[in-house]
N, CA, C and O atoms as a MOPAC input file, in Angstrom:
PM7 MOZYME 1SCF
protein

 N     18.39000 1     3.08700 1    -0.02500 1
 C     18.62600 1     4.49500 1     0.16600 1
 C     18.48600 1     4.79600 1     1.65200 1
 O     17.70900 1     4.22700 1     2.41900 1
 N     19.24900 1     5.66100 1     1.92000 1
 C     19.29700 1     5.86900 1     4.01600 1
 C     18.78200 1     7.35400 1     3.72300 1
 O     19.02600 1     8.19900 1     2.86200 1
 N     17.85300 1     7.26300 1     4.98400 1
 C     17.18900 1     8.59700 1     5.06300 1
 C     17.02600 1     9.11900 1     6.64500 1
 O     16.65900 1     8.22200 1     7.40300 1
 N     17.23900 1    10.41900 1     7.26100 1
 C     17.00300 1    10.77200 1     8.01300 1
 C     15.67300 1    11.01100 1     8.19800 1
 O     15.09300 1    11.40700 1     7.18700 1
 N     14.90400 1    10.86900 1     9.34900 1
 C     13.49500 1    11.18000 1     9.32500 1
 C     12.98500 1    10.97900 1    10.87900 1
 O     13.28600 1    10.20000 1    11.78400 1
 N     12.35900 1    11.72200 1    10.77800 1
 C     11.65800 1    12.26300 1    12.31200 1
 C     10.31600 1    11.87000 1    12.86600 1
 O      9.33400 1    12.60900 1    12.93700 1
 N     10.38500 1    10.77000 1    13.20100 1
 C      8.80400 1    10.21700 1    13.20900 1
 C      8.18900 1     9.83300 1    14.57100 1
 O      8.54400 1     8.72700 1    14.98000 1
 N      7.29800 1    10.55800 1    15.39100 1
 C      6.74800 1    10.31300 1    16.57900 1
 C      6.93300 1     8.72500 1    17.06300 1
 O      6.52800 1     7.73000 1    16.46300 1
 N      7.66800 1     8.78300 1    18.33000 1
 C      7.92900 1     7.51000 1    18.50500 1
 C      6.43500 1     7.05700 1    19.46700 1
 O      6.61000 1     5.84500 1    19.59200 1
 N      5.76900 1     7.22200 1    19.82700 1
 C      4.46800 1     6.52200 1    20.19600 1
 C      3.15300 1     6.35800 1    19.23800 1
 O      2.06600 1     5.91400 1    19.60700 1
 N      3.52200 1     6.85700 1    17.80000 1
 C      3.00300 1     6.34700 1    16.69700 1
 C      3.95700 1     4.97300 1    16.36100 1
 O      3.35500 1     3.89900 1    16.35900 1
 N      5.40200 1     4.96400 1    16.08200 1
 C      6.19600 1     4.04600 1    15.45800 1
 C      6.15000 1     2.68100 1    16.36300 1
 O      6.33600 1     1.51900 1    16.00200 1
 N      5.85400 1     3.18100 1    17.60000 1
 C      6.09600 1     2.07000 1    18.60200 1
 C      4.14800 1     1.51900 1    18.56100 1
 O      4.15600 1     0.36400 1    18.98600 1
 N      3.00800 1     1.83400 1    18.30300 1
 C      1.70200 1     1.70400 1    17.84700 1
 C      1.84800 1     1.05400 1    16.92300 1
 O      1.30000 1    -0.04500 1    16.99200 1
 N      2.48100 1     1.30900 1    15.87100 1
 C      2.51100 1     0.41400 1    14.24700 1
 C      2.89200 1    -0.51000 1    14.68900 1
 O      2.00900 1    -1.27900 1    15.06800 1
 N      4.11100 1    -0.89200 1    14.86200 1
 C      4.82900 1    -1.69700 1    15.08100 1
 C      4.06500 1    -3.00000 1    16.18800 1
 O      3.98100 1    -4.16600 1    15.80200 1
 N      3.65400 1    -2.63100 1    17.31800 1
 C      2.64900 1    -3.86300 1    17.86000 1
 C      1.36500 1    -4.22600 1    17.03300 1
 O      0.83900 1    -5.33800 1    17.08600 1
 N      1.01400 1    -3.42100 1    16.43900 1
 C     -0.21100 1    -3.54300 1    15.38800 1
 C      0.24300 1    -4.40000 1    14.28900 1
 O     -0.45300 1    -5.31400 1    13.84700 1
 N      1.19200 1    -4.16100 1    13.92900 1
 C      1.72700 1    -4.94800 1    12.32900 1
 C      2.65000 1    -5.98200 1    12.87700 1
 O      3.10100 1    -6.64700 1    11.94400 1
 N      3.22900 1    -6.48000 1    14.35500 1
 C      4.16400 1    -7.58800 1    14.63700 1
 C      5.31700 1    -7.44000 1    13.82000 1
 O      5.72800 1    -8.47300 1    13.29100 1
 N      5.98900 1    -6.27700 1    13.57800 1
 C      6.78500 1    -6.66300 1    12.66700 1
 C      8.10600 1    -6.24700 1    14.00900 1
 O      7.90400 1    -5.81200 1    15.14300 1
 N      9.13000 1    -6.50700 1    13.48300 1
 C     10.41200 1    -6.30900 1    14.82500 1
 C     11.39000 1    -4.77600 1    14.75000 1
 O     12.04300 1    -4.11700 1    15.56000 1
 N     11.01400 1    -4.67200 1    13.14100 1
 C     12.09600 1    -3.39100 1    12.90200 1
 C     11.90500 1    -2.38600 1    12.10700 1
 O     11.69100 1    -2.75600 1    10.95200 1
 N     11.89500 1    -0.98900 1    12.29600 1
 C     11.48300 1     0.29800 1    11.84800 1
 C     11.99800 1    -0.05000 1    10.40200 1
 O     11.08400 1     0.25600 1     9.63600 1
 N     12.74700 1    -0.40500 1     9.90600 1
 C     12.84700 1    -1.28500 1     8.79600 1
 C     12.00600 1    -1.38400 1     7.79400 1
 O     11.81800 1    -0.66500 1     6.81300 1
 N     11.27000 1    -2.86800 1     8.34300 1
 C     10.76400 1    -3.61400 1     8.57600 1
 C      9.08500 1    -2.81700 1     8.23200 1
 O      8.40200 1    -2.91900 1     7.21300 1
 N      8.87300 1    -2.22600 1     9.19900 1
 C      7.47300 1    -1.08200 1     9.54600 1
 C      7.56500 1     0.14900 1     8.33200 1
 O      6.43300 1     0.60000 1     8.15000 1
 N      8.37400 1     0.67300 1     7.64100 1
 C      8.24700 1     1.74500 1     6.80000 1
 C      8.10200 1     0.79300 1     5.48900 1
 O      7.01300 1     0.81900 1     4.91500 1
 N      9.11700 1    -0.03600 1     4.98400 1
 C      8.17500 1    -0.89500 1     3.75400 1
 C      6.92800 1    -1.50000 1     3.80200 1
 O      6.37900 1    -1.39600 1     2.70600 1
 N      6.11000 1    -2.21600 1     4.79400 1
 C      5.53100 1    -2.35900 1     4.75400 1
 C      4.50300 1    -1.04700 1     4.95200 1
 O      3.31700 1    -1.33600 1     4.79700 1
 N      4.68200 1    -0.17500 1     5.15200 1
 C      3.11800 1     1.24800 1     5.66200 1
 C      3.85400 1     1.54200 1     4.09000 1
 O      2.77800 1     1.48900 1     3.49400 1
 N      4.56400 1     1.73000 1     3.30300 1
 C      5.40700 1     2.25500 1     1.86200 1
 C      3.99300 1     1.50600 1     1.02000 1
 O      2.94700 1     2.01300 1     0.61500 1
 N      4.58500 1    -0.12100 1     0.97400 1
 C      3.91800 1    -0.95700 1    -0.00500 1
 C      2.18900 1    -0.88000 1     0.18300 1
 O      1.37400 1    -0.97600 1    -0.73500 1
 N      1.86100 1    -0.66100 1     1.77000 1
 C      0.41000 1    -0.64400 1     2.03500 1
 C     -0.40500 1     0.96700 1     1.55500 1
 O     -1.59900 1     1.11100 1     1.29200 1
 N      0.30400 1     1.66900 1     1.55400 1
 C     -0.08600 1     3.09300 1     0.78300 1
 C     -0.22600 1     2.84000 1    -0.69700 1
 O     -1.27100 1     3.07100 1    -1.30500 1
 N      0.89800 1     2.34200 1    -1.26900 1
 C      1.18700 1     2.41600 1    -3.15200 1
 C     -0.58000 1     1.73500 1    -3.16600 1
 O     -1.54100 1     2.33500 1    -3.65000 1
 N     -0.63100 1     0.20500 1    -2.42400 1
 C     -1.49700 1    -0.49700 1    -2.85300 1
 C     -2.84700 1    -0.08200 1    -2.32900 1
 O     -3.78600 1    -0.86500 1    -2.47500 1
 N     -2.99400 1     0.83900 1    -1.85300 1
 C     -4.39700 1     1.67000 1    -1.33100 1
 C     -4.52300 1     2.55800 1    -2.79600 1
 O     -5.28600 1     2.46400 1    -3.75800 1
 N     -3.39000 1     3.45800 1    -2.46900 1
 C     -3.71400 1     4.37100 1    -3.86400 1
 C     -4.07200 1     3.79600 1    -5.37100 1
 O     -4.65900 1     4.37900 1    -6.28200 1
 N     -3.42800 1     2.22100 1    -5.32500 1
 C     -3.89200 1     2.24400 1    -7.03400 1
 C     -5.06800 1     1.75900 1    -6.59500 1
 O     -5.94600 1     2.44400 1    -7.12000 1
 N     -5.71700 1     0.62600 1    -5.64700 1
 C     -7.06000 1     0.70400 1    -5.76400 1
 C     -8.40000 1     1.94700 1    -5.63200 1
 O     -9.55700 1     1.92500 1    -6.05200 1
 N     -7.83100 1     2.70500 1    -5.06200 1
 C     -8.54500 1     4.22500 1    -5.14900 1
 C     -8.60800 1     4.88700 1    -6.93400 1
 O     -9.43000 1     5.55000 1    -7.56600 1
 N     -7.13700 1     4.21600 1    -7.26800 1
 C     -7.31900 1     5.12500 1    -8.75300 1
 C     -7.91200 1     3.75500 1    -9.80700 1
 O     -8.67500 1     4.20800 1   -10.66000 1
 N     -7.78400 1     2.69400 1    -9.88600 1
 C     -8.58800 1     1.86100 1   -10.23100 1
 C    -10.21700 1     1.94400 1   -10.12100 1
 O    -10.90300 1     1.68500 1   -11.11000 1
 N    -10.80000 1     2.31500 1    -8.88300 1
 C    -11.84800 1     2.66600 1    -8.48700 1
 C    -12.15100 1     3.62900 1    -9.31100 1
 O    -12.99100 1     3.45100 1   -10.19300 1
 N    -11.62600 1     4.58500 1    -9.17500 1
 C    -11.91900 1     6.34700 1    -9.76800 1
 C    -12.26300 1     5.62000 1   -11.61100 1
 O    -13.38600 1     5.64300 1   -12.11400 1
 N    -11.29100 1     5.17200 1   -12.16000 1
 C    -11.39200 1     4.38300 1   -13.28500 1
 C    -12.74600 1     3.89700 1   -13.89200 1
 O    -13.30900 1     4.10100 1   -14.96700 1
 N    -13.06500 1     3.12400 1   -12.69700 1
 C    -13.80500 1     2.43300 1   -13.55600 1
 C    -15.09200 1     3.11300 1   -13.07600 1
 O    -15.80000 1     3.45700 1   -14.02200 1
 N    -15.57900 1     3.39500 1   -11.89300 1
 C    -17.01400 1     4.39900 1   -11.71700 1
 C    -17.51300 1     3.68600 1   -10.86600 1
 O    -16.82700 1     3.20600 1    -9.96300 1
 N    -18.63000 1     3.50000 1   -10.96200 1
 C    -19.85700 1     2.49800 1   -10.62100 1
 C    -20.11900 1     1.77600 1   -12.03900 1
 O    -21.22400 1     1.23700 1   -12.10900 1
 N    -19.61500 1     1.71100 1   -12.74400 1
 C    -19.94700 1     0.59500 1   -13.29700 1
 C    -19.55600 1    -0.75800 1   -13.36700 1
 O    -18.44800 1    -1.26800 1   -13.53900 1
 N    -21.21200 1    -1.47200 1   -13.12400 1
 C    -20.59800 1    -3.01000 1   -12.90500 1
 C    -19.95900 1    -4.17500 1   -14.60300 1
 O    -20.33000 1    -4.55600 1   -15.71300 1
 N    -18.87700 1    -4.23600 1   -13.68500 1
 C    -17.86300 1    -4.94000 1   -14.95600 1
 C    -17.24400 1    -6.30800 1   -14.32700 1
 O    -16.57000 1    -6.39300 1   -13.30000 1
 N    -17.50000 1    -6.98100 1   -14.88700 1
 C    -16.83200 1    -8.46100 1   -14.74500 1
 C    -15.68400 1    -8.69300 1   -15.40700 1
 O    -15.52600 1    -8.75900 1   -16.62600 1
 N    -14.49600 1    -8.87600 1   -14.11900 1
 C    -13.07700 1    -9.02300 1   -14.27300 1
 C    -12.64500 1   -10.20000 1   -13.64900 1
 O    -12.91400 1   -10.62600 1   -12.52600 1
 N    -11.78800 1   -10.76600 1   -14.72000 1
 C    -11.05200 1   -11.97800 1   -14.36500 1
 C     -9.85900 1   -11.74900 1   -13.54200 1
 O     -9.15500 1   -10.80900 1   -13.91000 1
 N     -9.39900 1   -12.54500 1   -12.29000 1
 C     -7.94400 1   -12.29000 1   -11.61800 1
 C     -7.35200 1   -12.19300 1   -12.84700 1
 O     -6.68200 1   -11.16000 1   -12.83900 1
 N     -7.25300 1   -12.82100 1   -14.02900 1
 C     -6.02600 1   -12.51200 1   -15.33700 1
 C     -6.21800 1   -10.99800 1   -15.34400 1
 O     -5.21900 1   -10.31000 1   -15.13000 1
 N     -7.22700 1   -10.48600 1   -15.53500 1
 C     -7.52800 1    -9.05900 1   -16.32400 1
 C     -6.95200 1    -7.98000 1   -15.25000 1
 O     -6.06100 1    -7.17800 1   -15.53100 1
 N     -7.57200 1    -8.07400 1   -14.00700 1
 C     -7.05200 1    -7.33500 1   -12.60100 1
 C     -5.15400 1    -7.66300 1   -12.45600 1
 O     -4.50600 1    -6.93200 1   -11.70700 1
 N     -4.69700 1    -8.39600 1   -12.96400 1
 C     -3.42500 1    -8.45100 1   -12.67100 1
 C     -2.82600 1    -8.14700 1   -14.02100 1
 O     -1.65100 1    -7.80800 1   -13.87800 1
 N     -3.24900 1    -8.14600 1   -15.39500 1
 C     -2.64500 1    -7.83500 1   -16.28500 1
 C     -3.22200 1    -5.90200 1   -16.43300 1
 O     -2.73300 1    -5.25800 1   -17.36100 1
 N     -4.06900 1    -5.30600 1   -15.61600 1
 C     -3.97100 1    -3.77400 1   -15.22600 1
 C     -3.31000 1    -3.19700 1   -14.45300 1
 O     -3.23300 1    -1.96900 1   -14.41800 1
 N     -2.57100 1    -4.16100 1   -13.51200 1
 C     -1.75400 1    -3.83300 1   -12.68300 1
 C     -0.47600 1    -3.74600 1   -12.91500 1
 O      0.27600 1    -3.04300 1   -12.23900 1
 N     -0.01600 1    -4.64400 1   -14.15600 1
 C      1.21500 1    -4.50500 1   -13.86400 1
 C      1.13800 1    -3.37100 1   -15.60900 1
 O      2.18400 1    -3.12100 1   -16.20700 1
 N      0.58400 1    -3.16500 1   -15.81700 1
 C      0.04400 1    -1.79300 1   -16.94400 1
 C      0.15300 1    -0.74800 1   -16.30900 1
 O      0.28500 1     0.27300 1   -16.98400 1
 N      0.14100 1    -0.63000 1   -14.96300 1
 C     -0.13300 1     0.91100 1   -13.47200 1
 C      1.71300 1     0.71700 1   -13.43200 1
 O      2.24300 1     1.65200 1   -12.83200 1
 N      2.53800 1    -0.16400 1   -13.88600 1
 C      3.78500 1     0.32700 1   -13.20600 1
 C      4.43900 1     0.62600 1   -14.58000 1
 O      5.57800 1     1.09000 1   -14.63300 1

């Protein structure tokens, strides 16, 4: 999808040496995919509380793909 968008270029040009990546491209999927995957661990978090629970990588990846 092509989108017009207006984004401070001494932020875009900051990301971009920070993340090594070469192309505004490039820099919006990755800050895209690094948001989704902040937010579900925030709502995962919210989920489960403080309570301590013992999870298998199986169990953490079979909730995840349950979040899409």
């Amino acid at each position: 999808m092509r989108s017009i968008i207006d984004i401070d270029d001494t932020l875009l040009e900051e990301a971009m040496k920070l993340t090594h990546v070469k192309t505004k491209k490039e820099l919006i999927q990755l800050s895209l995919s690094e948001l989704i995957r902040q937010k579900r661990r925030e709502r995962l978090r919210t989920k489960l509380g403080n309570t301590e629970i013992e999870l298998t990588l199986t169990d953490l990846q079979q909730m995840r793909r349950d979040e899409l």
